[in-house]
KOLZA-853510 format. One record per residue (C-alpha): residue in one letter; x, y, z. Coordinates in steps of 0.25 Angstrom, whole numbers, padded with zeros to 4 digits, always signed. Each point is the difference from the previous one (the first is absolute). Example, Ala and Ser with C-alpha at 12.3 -4.5 7.8 and 13.67 -1.06 7.14 Angstrom:
REM residues 2
a+0049-0018+0031s+0006+0014-0002
This chain:
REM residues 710
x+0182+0142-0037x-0013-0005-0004x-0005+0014+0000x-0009-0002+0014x+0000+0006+0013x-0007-0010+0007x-0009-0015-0001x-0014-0001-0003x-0008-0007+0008x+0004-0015-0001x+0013+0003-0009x+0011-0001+0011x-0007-0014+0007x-0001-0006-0013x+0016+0004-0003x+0006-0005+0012x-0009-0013-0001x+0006-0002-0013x+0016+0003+0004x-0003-0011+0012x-0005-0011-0010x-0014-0001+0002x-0012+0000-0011x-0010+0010+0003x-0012+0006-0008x+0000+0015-0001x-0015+0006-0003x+0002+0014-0003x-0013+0010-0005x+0005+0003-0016x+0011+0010-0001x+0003-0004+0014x+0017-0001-0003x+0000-0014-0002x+0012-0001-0009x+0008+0005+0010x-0003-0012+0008x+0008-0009-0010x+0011+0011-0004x+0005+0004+0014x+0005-0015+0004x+0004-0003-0016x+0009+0011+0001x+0006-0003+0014x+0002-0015-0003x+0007+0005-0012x+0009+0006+0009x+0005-0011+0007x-0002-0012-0009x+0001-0005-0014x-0015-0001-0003x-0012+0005-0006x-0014+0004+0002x-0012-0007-0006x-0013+0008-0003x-0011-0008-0006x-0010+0011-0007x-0012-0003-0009x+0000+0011-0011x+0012+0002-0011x-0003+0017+0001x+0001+0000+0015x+0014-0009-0001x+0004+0008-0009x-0003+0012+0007x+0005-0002+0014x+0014-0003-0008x+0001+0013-0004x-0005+0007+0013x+0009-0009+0007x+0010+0011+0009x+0015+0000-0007x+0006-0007+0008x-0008-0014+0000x+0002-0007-0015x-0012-0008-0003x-0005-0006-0011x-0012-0008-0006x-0003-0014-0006x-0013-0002-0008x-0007-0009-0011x-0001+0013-0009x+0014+0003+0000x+0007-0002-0013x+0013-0012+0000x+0009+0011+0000x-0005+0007+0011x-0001-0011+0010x+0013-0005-0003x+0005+0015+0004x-0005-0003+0012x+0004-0013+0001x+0014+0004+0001x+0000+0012+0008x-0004-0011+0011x+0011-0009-0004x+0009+0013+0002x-0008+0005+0015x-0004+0011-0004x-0015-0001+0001x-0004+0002+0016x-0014-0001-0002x-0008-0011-0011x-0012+0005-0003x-0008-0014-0008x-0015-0003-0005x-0004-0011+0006x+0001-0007-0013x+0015+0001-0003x+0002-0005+0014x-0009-0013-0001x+0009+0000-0014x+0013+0002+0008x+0006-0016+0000x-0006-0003-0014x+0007+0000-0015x-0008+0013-0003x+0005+0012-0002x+0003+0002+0014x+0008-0013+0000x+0014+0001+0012x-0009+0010+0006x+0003-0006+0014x+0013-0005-0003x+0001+0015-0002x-0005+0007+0013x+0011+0001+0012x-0005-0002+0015x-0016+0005+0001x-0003+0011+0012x-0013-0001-0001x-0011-0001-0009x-0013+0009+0000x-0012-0002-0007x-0007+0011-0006x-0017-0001+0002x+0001-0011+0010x-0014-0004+0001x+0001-0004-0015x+0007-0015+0007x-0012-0002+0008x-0012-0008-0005x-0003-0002-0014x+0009+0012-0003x-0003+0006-0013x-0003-0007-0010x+0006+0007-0008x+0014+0000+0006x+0000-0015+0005x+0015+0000+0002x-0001+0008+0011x-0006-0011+0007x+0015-0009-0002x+0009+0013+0004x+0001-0005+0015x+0004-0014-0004x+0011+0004-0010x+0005+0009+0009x+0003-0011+0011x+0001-0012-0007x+0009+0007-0011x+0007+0012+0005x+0000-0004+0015x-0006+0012+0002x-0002+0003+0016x-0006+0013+0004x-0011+0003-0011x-0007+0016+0002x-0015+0001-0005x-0006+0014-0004x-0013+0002-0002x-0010+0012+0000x-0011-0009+0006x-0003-0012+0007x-0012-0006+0006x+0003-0010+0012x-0003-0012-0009x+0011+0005-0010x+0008+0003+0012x+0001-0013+0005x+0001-0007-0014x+0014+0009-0002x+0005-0003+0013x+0000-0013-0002x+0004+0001-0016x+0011+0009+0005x+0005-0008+0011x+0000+0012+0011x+0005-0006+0013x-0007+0007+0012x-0014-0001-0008x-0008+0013+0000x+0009+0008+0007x+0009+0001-0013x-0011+0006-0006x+0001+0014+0001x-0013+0010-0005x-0004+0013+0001x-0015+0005-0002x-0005-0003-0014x-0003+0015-0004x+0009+0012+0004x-0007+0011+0006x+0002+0010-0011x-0011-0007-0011x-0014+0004+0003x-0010-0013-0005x-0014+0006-0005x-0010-0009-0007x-0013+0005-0007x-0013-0005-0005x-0002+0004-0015x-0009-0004-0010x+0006+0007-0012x+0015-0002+0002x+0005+0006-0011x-0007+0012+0003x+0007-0001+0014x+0013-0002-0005x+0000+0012-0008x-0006+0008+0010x+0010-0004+0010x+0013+0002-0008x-0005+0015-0003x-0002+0003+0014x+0006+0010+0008x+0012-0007+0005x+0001-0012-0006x+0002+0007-0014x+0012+0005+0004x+0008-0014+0003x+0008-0002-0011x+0001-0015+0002x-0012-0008-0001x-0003-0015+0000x-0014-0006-0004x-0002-0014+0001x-0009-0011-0007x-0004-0014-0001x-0001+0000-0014x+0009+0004-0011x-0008+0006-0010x-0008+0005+0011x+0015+0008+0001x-0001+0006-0011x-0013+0004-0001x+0001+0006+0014x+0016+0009-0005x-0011+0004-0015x-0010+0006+0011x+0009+0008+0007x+0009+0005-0012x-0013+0006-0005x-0004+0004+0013x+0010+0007+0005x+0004+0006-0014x+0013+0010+0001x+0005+0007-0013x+0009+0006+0006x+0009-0011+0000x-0002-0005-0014x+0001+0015-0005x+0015+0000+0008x+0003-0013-0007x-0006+0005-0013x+0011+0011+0000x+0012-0010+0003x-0005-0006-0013x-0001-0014+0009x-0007-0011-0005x-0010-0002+0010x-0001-0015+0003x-0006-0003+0015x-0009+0011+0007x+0007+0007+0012x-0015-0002+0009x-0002-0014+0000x+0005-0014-0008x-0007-0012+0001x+0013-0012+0007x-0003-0016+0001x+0006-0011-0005x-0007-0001-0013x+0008+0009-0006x+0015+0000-0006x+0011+0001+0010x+0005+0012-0007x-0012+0006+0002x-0001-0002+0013x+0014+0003+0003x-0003+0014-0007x-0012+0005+0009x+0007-0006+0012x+0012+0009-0003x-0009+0012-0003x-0008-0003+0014x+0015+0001+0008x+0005+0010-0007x-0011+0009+0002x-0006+0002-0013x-0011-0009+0000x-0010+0006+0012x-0011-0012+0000x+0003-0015-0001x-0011-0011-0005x+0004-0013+0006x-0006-0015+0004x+0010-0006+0011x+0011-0003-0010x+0005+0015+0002x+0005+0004+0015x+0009-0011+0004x+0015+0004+0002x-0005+0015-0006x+0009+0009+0011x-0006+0016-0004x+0000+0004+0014x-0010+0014-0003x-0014-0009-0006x-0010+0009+0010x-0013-0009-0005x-0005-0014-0002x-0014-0003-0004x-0005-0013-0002x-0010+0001-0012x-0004-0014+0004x+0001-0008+0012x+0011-0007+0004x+0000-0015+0003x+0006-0001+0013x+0006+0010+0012x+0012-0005-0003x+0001+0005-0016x-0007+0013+0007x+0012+0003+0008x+0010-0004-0011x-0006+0010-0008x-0003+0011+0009x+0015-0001+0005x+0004+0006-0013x-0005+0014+0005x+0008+0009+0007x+0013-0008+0003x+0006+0015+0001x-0008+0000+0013x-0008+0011-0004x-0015-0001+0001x-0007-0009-0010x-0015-0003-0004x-0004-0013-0004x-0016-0003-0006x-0008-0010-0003x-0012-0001-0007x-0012-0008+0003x-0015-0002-0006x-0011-0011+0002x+0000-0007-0013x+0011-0012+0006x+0007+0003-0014x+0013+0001+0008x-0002-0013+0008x-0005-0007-0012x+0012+0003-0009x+0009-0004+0014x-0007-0011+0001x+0004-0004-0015x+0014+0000+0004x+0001-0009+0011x-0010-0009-0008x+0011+0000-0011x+0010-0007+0007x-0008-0010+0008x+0003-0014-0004x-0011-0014+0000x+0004-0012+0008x-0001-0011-0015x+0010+0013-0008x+0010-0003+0012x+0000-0013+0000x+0002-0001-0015x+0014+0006+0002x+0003-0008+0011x-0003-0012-0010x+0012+0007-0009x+0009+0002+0012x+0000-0016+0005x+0000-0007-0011x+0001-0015+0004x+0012-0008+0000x+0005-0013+0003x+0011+0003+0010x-0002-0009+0014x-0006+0006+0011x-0005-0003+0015x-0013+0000-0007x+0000-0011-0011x+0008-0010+0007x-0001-0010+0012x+0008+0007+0010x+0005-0014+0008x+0008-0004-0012x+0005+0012-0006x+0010+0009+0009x+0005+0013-0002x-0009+0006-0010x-0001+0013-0003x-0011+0010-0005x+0002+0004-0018x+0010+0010+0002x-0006+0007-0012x-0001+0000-0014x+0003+0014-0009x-0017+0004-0005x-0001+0011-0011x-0013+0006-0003x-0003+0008-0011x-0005+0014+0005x-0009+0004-0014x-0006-0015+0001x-0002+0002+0014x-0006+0015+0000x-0011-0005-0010x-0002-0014+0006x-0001+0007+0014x-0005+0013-0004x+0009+0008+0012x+0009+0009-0004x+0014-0005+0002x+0005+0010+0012x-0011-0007+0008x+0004-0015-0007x+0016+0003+0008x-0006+0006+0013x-0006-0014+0000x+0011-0006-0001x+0008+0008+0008x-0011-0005+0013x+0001-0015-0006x+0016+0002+0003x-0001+0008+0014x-0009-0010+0004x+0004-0006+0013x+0001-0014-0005x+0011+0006-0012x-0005-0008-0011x+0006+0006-0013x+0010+0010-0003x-0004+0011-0011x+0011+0002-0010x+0002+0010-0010x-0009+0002-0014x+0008-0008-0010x-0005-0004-0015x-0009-0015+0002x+0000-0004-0014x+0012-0004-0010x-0001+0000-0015x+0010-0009-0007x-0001+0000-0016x+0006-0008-0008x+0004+0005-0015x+0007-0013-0005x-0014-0008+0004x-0005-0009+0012x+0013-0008-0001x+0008+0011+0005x-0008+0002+0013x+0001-0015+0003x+0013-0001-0002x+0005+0013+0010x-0010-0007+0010x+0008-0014+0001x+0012+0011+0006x-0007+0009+0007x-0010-0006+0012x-0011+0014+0002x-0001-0004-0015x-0003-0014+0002x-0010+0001+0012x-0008+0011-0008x-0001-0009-0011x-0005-0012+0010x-0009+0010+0006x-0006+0006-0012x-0002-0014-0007x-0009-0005+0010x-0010+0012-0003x+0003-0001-0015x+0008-0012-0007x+0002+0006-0013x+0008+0011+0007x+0014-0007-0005x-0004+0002-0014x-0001+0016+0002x+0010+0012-0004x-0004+0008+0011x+0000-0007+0015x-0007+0009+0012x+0001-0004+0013x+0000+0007+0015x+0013+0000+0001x-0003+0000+0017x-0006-0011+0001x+0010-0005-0008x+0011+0003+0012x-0007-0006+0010x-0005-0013-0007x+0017-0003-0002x+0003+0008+0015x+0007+0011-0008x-0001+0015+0004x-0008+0006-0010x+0013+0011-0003x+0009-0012-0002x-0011-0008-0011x-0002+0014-0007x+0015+0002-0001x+0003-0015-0005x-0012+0002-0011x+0005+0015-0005x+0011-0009-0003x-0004-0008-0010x+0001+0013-0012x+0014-0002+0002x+0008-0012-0005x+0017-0003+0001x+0007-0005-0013x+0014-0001+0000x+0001+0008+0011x-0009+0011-0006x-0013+0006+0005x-0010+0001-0009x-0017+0002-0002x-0007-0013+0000x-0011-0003-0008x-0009+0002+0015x-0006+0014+0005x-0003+0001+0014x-0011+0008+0004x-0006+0004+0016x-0015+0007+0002x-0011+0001+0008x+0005+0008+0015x-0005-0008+0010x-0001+0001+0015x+0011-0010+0007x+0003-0008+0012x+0003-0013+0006x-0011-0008+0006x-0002-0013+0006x-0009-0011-0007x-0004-0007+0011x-0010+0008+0009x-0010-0010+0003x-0016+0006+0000x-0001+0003+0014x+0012+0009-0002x-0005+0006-0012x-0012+0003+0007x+0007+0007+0010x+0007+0009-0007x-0013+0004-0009x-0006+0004+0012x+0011+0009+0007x+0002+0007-0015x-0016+0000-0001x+0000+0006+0014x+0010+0011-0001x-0007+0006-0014x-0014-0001+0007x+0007+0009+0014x+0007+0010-0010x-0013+0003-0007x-0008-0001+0013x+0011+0011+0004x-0001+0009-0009x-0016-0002+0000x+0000+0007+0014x+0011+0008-0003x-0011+0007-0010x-0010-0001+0008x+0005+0006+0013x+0005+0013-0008x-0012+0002-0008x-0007+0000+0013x+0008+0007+0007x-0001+0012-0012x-0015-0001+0001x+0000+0005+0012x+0007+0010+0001x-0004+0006-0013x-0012+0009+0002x+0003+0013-0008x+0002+0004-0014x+0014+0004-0003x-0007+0016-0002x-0004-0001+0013x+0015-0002+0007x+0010+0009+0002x+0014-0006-0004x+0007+0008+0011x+0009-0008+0011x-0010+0004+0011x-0012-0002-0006x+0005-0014-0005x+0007-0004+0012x-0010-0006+0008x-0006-0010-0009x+0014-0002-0005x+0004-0004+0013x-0013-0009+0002x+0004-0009-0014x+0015+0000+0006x-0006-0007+0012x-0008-0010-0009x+0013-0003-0008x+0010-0002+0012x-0009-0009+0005x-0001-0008-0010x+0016-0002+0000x+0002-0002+0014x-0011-0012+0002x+0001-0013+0000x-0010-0005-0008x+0000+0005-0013x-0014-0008-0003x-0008+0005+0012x-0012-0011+0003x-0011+0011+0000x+0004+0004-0013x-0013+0002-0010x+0001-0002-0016x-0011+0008-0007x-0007-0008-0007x-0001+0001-0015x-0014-0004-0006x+0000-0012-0013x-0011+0000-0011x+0001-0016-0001x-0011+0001-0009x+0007+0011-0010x+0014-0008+0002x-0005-0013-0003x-0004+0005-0014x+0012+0008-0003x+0008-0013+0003x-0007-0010-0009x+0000+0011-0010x+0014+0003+0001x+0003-0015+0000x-0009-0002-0012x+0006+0013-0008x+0015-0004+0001x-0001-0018-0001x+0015+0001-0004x+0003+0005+0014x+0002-0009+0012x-0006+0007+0012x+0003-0001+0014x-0009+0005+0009x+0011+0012+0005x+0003+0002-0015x-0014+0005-0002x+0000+0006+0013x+0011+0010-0005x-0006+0002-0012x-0015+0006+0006x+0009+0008+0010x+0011+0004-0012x+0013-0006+0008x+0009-0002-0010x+0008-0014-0002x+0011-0006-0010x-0010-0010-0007x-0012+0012+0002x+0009+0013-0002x-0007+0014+0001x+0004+0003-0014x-0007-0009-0005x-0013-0004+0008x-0003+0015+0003x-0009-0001-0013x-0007-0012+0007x-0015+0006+0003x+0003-0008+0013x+0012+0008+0004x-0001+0007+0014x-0015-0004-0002x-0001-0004+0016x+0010+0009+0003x-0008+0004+0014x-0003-0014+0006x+0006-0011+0008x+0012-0005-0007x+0000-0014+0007x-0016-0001-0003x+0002+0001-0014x+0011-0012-0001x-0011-0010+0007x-0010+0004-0009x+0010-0001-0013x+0005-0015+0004x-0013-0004+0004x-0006+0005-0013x+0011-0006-0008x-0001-0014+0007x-0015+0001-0005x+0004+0004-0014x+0008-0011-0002x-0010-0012+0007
């Protein structure tokens, strides 16, 4: 029915594991027939019960698109935060009805699932749950990315909320650190023998890596060559994004071909993207982008020009070449991105390009530096998390004559996300992943809510008297006058009363819904049994982070909880340091020829391809993923030179409050929400020190900006 003869390796165990009940991790190579795995057991659970499947998948295009591949005879549909009212509602009641087997759901409308957001009744509405499967599983493990921190609360809602027993991870690659952290996320019963794998690149790619020192002239050279010229599915990959579109200009007037426009010239077309190469990153329109990917899968566009952000969920089974124009960071992007060749089984070539000049590395480098977070910037948001209370607790008092006292059990925090971006300067994907660890900590201390408005708005057009007169009926009202009045007394003789309407709710032990509710309120008055305006307009701003937090962690605990989140940022960078490092090595050494001098045929390719395959499955199958031996090239540091460029950073821009990371990112041109690429990219300082240690440069900045302040 499926349209198979037989299972792929790993296929059949994984299915049967997963009609017996039991949580497993399937890590197949990309285009391995994962999605099989989850539609096999939805459809035969359908057959003999009233339930449904759910599939949690990262990307909207690859929901979207299994939908529609989806075989006839499996109805499936997908839930996501782009969807228009209209459109989840459809879906909403075609689950109502039964007739969905399989949910496809981005991790964010599930988190969304039991709240008064557009996907309100979502649970109510979902009969008995099969199972539940979890696109790119390794995302749950360890920091997760921080773009998608949602991902890291999947597991719990689907325990704790949806009673969810028998959970399937998939994944296209797992190192045995990541492995262990999903088995546990996931709750696989009999350990790692629910983790079923495969080796991490088929036998059809050929790996090849060369040593250039004028890569463009490389690149061309090796799109024109016999053989690779004729593939009409090509993906080039970079780091940077204008670095992608420069690199798609060079290869359209390269590898010129009238031919084509002359024929398009003739069909009196329009000519709006070239049909050699187009430049794709996540910089540009998503119409754009949409466009060139459907040119790319349809055949017409032969070269595509991409940073990471294109690939994921992309399933063209006929791509016959990769080449990384840069390095990539780790094995484990490597082998997602070499996996999109050659899914048709068909042999498939795969390059990278080296050179000496550490430009790749550095630019690498940049990134991981970018999301590394400071000990004093974590504790700052933990001081907004626990703001102190009065409630009693063990710690504040005497334990002989007080029996039965309980910890706070938590008081609704709201915290400004702009406010706090600035005051923080983290972007606020990597403010949530945060707290999504503060609340998987094992000592369960808040509980993270959903985004609401902080601050309310009340204007008065009848005068102060108005205002103080609703407040004698209405108690959020009255606390946020007695709140505000103590940082400003003449606030009762004011038109316009701004308040946290949070803080607000948790001073009189109201939900913060219920306050905002009872405020929105006062615009309406009843006389004679009549509705109508008041002389009050309520108003709500300012999105903020939410959760509920207790007030009464004592230092110690504080303390504690500072140093496990301090610890778990410093072992994800740490991670991803020898992550670099051990693929850039590993390239170095088997790079010794020019890309002229190999011969892109299978057995001319196969033994050094064979040789990096060794090098990559190792890596996978160990244990230890920061081996002890493990060497860090060393990257040199003008303290001399940097010392200057500080004070006369420091001295050019006096407004600016410097930390010494801040001007770190600056002299290495990482880009930040209070120190944005945009803007200082016409700072002379810019990517000034773009080739030296990053960690050298903070303890010189701090120390000279101690001194500039003595």
């Amino acid at each position: 029915m499926f349209g198979h003869s037989g299972f792929r390796s790993g296929q059949e165990c994984a299915i049967k594991r997963i009609l017996c009940g039991l949580s497993t991790l399937l890590i197949l190579s990309t285009g391995g027939g994962k999605s099989l795995c989850y539609q096999l057991p939805a459809y035969i659970y359908s057959k003999y019960y009233k339930c449904i499947t759910l599939v949690i998948s990262p990307l909207v295009s690859l929901m979207e698109d299994q939908v529609l591949n989806m075989p006839e005879f499996l109805k499936a549909g997908c839930l996501h935060t782009n969807q228009s009212p209209t459109q989840r509602k459809k879906i909403m009641e075609l689950i109502k009805k039964g007739e969905i087997n399989i949910l496809l759901i981005s991790p964010e409308a599930l988190i969304a699932g039991d709240t008064s957001s557009g996907f309100a009744g979502l649970f109510k509405s979902l009969p008995q749950i099969a199972f539940a499967c979890i696109d790119e599983a390794h995302c749950v493990s360890q920091w997760s990315h921080n773009f998608r921190p949602s991902y890291l609360m999947i597991c719990r809602v689907l325990r704790e909320k949806l009673n969810v027993k028998c959970i399937l991870g998939l994944t296209a690659t797992a190192s045995q650190a990541t492995i262990k952290s999903v088995i546990n996320h996931i709750n696989i019963p009999d350990g790692v023998n629910g983790v079923l794998t495969n080796p991490a690149l088929p036998d059809n790619l050929f790996l090849s890596i060369s040593f250039e020192k004028d890569k463009d002239r490389a690149l061309v050279s090796l799109l024109a060559s016999e053989g690779i010229n004729s593939f009409s599915s090509i993906i080039v990959y970079c780091i940077r994004r204008n670095e992608c579109e420069r690199i798609a200009a060079v290869i359209r007037s390269c590898l010129f071909q009238p031919g084509k426009i002359n024929m398009e010239k003739e069909n009196k077309k329009r000519k709006r993207m070239s049909y050699i190469a187009e430049a794709y990153h996540a910089g540009m329109y998503a119409a754009q982008r949409k466009k060139i990917q459907k040119h790319f899968m349809d055949g017409t566009l032969k070269i595509i020009v991409a940073t990471v952000a294109f690939g994921m969920g992309i399933n063209k089974s006929d791509i016959r070449c990769i080449i990384h124009y840069n390095m990539p960071p780790s094995f484990e992007s490597y082998v997602q991105e070499v996996g999109r060749a050659g899914r048709d089984g068909k042999p498939a070539f795969c390059h990278v390009f080296m050179n000496n000049k550490n430009d790749d590395k550095d630019e690498l480098l940049k990134h991981i530096y970018a999301n590394s977070i400071d000990r004093p910037v974590i504790r700052r948001l933990l001081q907004k998390i626990f703001i102190p209370c009065k409630c009693i607790s063990p710690e504040k008092t005497d334990n002989s004559k007080i029996t039965n006292v309980s910890r706070c059990q938590g008081h609704e925090v709201g915290i400004p996300i702009d406010e706090t971006v600035e005051e923080l300067d983290l972007p606020s994907e990597n403010i949530a992943t945060l707290l999504c660890y503060v609340e998987l900590h094992h000592k369960h201390y808040i509980k993270v809510l959903h985004n609401a408005y902080t601050k309310c708005k009340i204007s008065s057009y009848g005068g102060p008297i108005k205002i103080l007169e609703a407040a004698k009926t209405c108690p959020p009202l009255a606390m946020a006058y007695l709140i505000e009045s103590k940082k400003a007394a003449s606030v009762t003789k004011l038109n316009v009363l701004e308040f946290n309407v949070i803080e607000v709710a948790a001073a009189i032990g109201w939900e913060s819904g219920m306050t905002k509710y009872q405020l929105k309120n006062l615009e309406w008055i009843v006389k004679d049994g009549v509705s109508k305006r008041s002389h009050l307009k309520v108003e709500f701003n300012t999105l903020g982070f939410r959760l509920k937090s207790p007030g009464d962690l004592s230092a110690t605990e504080l303390d504690e909880l500072l140093d496990d989140l301090h610890q778990s940022v410093h072992v994800q960078e740490k991670n991803m340091l020898y992550q670099l490092e051990e693929i850039h090595q590993a390239f170095n050494e088997l790079c010794n020829k020019s890309c002229d001098q190999i011969t892109f045929s299978e057995e001319n390719l196969a033994p050094k391809s064979n040789e990096l395959k060794l090098i990559i499955n190792d890596y996978f199958t160990r244990e230890n993923n920061m081996p002890e031996n493990k060497q860090f090239q060393e990257r040199p540091l003008d303290t001399e030179r940097i010392t200057s460029d500080v004070r006369a950073l420091i001295a050019t821009y006096k407004d600016c409050k410097f930390t010494g990371r801040s001007i770190a990112r600056i002299f290495q041109g990482i880009t930040s929400p209070n120190y944005p690429a945009l803007v200082w990219g016409r700072c002379k300082f810019w990517r000034s020190h773009l080739h030296e240690d990053f960690n050298g440069i903070i303890r010189i900045a701090t120390q000279q900006i101690i001194n500039m302040k003595i």
